[in-house]
N, C-alpha and C positions, 0 to 999 in steps of 0.2 A: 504493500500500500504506500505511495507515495503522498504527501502535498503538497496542494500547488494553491498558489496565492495572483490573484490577478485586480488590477487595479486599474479605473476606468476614470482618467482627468479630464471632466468636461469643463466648459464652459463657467457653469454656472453650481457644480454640485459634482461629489467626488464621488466612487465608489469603489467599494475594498470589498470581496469577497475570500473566501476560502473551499478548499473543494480537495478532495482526495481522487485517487484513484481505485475500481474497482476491481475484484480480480477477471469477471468479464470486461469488454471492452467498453469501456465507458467512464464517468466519471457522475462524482455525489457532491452537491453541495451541504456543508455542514458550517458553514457560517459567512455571515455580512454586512455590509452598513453602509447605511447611504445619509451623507453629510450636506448639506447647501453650504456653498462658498460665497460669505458676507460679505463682497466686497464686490465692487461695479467691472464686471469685464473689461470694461476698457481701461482700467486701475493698474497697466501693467506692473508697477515699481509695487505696490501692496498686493500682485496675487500670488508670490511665489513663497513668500513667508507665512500666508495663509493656506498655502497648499500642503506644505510641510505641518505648522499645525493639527490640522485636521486631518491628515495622515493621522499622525500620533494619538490625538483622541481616538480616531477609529478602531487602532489597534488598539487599545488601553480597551477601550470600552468592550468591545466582541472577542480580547482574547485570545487576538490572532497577535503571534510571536513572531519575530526577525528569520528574514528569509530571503529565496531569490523567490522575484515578482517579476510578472509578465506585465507589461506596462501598454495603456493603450491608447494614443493623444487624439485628439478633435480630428475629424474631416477639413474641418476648416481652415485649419492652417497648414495642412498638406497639399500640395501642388498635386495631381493625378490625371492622365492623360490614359484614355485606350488610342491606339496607333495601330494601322493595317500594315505589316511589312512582307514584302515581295517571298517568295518561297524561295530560303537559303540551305543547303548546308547548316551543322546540327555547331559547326567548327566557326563558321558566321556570326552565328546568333548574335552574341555577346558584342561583338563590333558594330554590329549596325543598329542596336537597341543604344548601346552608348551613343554611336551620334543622334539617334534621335531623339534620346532625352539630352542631347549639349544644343539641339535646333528647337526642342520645347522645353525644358525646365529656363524660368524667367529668370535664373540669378545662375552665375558663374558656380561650377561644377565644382571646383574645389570650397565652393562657401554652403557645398548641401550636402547631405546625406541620401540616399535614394537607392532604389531597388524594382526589382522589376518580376513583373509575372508572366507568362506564357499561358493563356488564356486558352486556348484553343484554334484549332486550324478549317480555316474557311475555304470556301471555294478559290483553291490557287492562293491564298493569303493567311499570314502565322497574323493572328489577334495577341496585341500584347497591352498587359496595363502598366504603365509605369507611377509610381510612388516618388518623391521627394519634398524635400522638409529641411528647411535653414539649420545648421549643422549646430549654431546658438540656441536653438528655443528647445533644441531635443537635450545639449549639453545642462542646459538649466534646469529642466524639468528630471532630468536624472540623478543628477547635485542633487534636488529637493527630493528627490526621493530615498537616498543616498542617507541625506541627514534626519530625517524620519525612520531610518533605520530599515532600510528596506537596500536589497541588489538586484538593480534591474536584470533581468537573463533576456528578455526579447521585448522589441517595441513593435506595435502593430499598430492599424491606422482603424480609427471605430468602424466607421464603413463596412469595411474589410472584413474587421471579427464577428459584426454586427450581420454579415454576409454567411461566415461559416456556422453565427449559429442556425440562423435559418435554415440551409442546408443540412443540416443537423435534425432538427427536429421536425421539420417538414419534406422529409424526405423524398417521400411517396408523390407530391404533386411535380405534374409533369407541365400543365400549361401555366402561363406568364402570370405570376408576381410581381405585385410591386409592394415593398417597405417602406413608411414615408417614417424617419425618426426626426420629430421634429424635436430639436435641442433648443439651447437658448439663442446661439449666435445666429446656427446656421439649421439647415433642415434637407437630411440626407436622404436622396431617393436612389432606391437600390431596386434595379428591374432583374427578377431570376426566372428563367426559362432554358429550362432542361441543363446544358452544358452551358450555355449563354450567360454571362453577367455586364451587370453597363451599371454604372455608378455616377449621378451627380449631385453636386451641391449648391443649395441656390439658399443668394443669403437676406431668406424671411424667416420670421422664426418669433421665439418668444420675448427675447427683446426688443423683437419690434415694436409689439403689445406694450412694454413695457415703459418702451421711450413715449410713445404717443399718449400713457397715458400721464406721463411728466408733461407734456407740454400742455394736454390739455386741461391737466389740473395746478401748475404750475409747483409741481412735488419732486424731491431727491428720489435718485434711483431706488434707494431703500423704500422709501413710504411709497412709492409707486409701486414696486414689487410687493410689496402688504396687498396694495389695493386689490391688485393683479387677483393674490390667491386668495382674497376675501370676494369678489365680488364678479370674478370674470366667468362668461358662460359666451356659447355662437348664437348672436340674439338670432332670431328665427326670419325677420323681415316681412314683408308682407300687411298679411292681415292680422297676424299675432297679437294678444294682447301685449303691451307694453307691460315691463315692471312697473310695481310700484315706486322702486326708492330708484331717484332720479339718479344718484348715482351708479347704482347698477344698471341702469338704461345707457348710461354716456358709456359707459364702460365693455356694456355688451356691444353695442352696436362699433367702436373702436377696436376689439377683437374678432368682428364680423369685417371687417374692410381690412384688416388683419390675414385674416383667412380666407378672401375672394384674394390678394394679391399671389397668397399662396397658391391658392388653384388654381394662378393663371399662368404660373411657371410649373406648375404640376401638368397643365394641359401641354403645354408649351413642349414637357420633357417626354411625352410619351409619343407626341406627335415624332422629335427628335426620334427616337427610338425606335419610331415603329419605320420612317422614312433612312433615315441612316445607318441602324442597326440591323434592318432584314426582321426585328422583332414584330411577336401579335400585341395584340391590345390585351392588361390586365385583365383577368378572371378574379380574380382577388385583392384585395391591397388589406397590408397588414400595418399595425398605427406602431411607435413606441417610440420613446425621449420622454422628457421629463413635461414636456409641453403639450404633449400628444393628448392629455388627461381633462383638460378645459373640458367642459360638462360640453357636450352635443359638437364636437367635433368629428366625432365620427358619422355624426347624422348628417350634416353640414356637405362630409366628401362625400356621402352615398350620394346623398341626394344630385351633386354638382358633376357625379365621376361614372354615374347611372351603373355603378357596379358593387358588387357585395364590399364592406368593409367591417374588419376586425380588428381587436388591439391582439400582439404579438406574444405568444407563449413560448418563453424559452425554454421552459422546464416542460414538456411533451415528453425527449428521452433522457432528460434528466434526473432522475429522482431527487427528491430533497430530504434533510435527516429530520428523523424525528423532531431532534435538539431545533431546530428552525421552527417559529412561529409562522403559521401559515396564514393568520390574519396579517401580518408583516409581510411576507413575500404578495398576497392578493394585492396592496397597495404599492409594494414595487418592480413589481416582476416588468411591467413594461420600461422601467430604467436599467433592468439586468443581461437582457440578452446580450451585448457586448463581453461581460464577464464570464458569460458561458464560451464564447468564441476562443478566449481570449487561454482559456483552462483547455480548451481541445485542442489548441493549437500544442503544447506538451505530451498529448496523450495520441492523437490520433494523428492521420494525413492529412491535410483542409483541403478544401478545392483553392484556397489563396495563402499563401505563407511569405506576402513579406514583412523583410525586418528592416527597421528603421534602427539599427542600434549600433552608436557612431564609434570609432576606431578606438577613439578617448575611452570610452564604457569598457569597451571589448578587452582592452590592455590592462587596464585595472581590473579586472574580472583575470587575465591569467597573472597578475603578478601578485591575488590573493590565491591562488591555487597553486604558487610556487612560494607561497612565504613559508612554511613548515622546512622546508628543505634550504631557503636562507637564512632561518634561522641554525639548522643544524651548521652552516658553513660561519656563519657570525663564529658560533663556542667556539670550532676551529679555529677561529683567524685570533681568537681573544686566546686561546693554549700558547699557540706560535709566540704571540706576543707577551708573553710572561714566559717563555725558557727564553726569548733573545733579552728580555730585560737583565736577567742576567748576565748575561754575555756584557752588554752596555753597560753596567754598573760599572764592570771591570775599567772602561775607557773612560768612566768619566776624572778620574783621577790626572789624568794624563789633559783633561778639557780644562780642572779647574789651575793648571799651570800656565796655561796661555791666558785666561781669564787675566792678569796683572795685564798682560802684554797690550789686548784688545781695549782696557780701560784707558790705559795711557791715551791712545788713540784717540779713543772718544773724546778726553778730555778737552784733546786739540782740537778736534769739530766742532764743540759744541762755542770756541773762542769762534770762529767763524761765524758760527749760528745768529748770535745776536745781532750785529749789524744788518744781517738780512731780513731778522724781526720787523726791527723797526721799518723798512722798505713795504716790507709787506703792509704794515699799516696804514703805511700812506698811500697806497696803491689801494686798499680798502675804502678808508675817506672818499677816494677820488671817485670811483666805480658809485659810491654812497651816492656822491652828489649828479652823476652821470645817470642812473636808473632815475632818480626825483625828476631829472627834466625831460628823460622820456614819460614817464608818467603825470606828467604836463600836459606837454603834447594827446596823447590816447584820450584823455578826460575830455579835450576839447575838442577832439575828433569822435565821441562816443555818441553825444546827444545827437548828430548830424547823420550817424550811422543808422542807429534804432528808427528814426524819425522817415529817414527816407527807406525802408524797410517796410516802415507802418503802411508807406504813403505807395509804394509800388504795389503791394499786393492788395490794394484795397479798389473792389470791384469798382464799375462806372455810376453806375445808380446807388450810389453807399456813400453818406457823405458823415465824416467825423464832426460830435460833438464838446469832444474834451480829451484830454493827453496828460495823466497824472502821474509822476514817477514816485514811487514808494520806496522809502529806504528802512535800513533796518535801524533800531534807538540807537542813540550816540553813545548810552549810558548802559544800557541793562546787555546782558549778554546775546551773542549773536544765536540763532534758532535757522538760518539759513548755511548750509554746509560750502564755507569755502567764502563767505562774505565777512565782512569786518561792522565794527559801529560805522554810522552812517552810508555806508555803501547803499547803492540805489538796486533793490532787488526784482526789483518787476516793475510795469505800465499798466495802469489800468484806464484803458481808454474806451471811450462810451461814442457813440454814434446810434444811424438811423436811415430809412430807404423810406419811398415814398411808396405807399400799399400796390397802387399801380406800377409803379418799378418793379417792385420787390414783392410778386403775390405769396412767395412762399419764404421761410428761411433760407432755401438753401442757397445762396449767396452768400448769404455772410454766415455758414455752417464752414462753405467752399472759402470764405477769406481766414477766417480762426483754423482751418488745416493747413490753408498756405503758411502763414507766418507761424503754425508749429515748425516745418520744414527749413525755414528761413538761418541766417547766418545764427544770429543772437539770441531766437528765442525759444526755450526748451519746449518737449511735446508734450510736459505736464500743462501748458497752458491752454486756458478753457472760459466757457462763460460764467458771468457773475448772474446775467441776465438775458435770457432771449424770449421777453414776450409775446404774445399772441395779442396783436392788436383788438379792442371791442370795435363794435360796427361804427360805430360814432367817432375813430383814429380813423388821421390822416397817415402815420406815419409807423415801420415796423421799427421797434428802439432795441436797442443789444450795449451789453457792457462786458469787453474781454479783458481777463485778467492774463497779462504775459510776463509769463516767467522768465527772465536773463539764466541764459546757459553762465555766462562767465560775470557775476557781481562786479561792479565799481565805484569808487570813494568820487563824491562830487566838491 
């Protein structure tokens, strides 16, 4: 009996599982936990110390001990392409999938990690899916795992694992599938048909719901996400009666324009599928993520997709232990099927097995499986070194006679020494007064910097109200890392578009990402205020707070 520990870093909400092997082929869940990550997705400097956290609680809490973990990241932030390539040679392969993930992966090959699948073979054409992932965000999230006490053994993509459990458990069906796992970021539709798979991600989801209902209640991501799981349902439309509490009327009907954009990229991807893939049209669709669960979302796609729809059971050939609470699993089973994937991917063959797990992991992983035997060579090299000590004690006698000899010497350098002290110190002064008047200069070329910065990225229908520079007390200690008293640590400048210019935010959504990118100002900066004009405004008003990459004393 082995175990195996698999861990699913979403978006928005973590999960750890535990599972054994059987001695038939298969595997048991016997333990799990699913954790919400308190912190705003877009938060990236606060998610990784919060992922590590709540790791540790999980394991504390369920009792699941230090081990190697099968680790599984978002779809969303995996680049993944299916690509048709010409019928090669078995000795090819590898050459001609490398160039085509160097003529489609977006970022330079030496800065990702990536891997590739053999999908099956088409008429005259090898079907291949390629995988790739910024070699950073997998290095981080592995560290976090690392320091939560966990060793990553294999990275998978959700998708992917979310793919072989289905294959898994619904083995038996032979016409076309579709999985729609709608997460928070993004929302993964996974088409299965017999040997056939096609994977995309389109990005609507439950922060959409979430953001919209910040703007239109004018709420922090947190108390909009309350509102979200207090109040959200797919209002019906039509003839329906209306709720009574008007707030759940604004809320339903914002999760209903919610879920038509979704269906319109759901229509959108099967049409894709069935035109470009040679695939039929679902017989099925199967619902699971954490968002998937909004009361009458699955009534919503029947109705819109005129075909059966269910929520996703992982656990079909799974069995679960006793020791598992099954009113617990009723309530999360449709956040689990990844962690079943993710536990087969150790036990059985998948129909997909790639790994994202970067050169850095892989190396640390054989230099703890060669430490026992560097240790035994350590005591070696520390024996040797206690019989030569001996040896060298004998010589040092013969060291402490020239010892007179080397002092004399010193003596006479150090007569040297002093006159070139003093040199140096004046050569110090000097450099003193040489940096003060480039730091003159800079100061007075700063305000002209930031300003024309402000003034170049800021759209045509966008006109500035005010230009504040904040600095941090002269007096009380500095709270900005790498600033001094008085140094100017951000701008907080206010402006406004005219409703007929500017009918929607997203201009000046598009000016606050420009100047994230910008020379001087970090991508922590963000709004203070972006209203939603009443009908009785002329004008849309916004107040961005911008953070200075590099502080300076005015």
């Amino acid at each position: 009996m082995q175990r195996l520990i698999a861990l699913d870093i979403g978006a928005s909400s973590i999960k750890l599982g535990e599972f054994i092997t059987l001695k038939a082929v298969g595997i048991e869940l016997v333990g799990f936990g699913v954790s919400p990550l308190h912190v705003d997705p877009q938060s990236d400097g606060e998610r990784i110390p919060q992922i590590v956290s709540t790791i540790k609680e999980l394991m504390h809490d369920r009792g699941i001990k230090s081990g190697a973990v099968t680790l599984c990241v978002s779809g969303q932030s995996v680049f993944s392409r299916f690509v048709k390539l010409p019928p090669v040679d078995k000795e090819k392969v590898y050459q001609i999938i490398l160039y085509e993930a160097q003529q489609n992966v977006p970022f330079p090959m030496n800065e990702v990690v990536w891997d590739y699948q053999l999908i099956g073979r088409g008429e005259g054409e090898l079907d291949v899916m390629l995988a790739a992932i910024k070699a950073d965000i997998i290095v981080q999230l592995t560290d976090a795992v690392e320091e939560a006490g966990l060793q990553t053994d294999l990275v998978d993509v959700s998708p992917m694992a979310l793919y072989n459990a289905v294959r898994y458990n619904y083995s038996d069906r032979a016409e076309c599938t579709l999985v729609i796992d709608i997460g928070a970021r993004s929302t993964d539709l996974i088409f299965l048909e017999q040997s056939r798979v096609f994977i995309r991600s389109v990005p609507v989801a439950g922060n959409a719901i979430t953001q919209q209902i910040m703007r239109e209640f004018d709420l922090s991501f947190a108390d909009a996400e309350e509102m979200k799981r207090a109040h959200a349902f797919v209002a019906f439309g039509g003839a329906y009666e209306e709720p009574k509490s008007e707030v759940a009327d604004k809320v339903s009907k914002i999760v209903r324009n919610v879920m038509t954009r979704m269906h319109t990229e759901i229509d959108r991807s099967i049409k894709f599928y069935r035109s470009q893939q040679n695939g039929q049209a679902p017989s099925l669709v199967l619902l699971a993520g954490g968002s998937s669960v909004i009361p009458y979302t699955d009534t919503f796609l029947r109705e819109k997709l005129k075909v059966e729809v269910d929520y996703l059971n992982p656990f079909i050939n799974v069995p679960v232990s006793k020791g598992v609470s099954a009113e617990e699993i009723g309530r999360h089973a449709h956040e689990l099927p990844q962690l079943v994937g993710l536990a087969l991917r150790k036990t059985l063959a998948c129909p997909i097995e790639i790994n994202l797990l970067p050169p850095k992991v892989v190396q640390a992983k054989a230099f703890r499986r060669r430490e026992p035997f560097l240790v035994m060579a350590l005591f070696g090299l520390v024996l040797m070194a206690m019989l030569w000590s001996a040896y060298f004690f004998k010589n040092t006698r013969i060291a402490e006679a020239k010892l007179g000899e080397f002092q004399s010497r010193v003596a006479a350098l150090e007569a040297v020494e002093v006159p070139l002290q003093a040199t140096e110190a004046e050569l110090r002064t000097f450099m003193g007064k040489v940096e003060r008047l480039q730091n003159f200069v800079e100061k007075r070329t700063a305000w002209l910097r930031l300003l024309a910065e402000v003034q170049v990225a800021l759209p045509p229908d966008i006109f500035l109200t005010s230009v504040v520079a904040v600095r941090e007390p002269l007096t009380e200690p500095t709270a900005t890392p790498g600033a001094v008293p008085g140094a100017v640590i951000r701008l907080e400048i206010a402006g406004a578009g005219y409703k007929d210019k500017v009918p929607n935010p997203a201009p000046i959504i598009k000016y606050r990402d420009d100047l994230r990118k910008s020379a001087s100002f970090s991508e922590a900066s963000d709004f203070l205020l972006l209203s939603t004009p009443r009908a009785d405004q002329f004008v849309r008003e916004f107040k961005l707070n911008l953070i200075l990459k590099t502080p300076f004393r005015i």
